[in-house]
N, C-alpha and C positions, 0 to 999 in steps of 0.2 A: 504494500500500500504506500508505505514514504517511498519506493521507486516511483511508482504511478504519479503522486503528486510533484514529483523532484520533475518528468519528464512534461507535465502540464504546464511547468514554469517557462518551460525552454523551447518547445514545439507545439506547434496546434496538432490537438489531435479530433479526430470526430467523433468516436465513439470507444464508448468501455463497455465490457463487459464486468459482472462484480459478482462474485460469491456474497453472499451474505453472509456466510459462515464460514470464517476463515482464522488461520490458528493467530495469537498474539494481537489481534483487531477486530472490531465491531461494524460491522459491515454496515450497519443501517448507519451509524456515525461516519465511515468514509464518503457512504454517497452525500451524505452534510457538506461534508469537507471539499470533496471534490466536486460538487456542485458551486460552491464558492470559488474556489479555486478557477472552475470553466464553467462559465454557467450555461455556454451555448452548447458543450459538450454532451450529445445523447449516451443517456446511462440505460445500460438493460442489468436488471440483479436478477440473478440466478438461486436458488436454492433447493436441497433434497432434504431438510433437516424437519424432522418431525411436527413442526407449527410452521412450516414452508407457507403454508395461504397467509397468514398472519405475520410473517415480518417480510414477503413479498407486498402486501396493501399496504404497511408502515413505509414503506421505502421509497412507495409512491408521492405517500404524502410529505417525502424528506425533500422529493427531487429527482426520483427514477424516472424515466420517461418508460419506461415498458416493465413487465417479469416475466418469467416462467418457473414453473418448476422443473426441477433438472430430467426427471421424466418427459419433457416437453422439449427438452436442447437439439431435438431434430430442427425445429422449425427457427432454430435463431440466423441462419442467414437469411431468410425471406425475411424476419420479425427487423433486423440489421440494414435490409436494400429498402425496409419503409419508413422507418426511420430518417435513415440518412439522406432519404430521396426527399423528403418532406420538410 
């Protein structure tokens, strides 16, 4: 995650993808962070974690512009080309 924010400083980037569940960080607090950081940045968060529907809607409300659950990660390049297209 402090990789991801260090390389938003220095390059535009378009899109992240984001675990919500990730070791040593709080995923719903990075898309905070990295929403501020870029805030034109499309975020998609990701999760397979047992309350996946529930801190997939929080993340929303942080600043994700999409989710899925990680049983759904077929469809993150179409979910990624409408996004970015938009």
């Amino acid at each position: 995650m402090k990789q991801g924010l260090l390389r938003l400083r220095s390059q535009t980037v378009h899109g992240i993808v984001l675990d919500i569940v990730m070791p040593d960080r709080d995923g719903l607090q990075g898309v905070e962070d990295l929403k501020k950081a870029a805030p034109k940045t499309k975020i998609v968060t990701v999760s397979g974690a047992r309350d996946a529907e529930e801190f997939l809607t929080v993340s929303g409300y942080l600043g994700a512009d999409a989710s899925l659950l990680k049983s759904q990660v077929a469809s993150l390049s179409t979910l990624l080309d409408l996004l970015l297209d938009s």
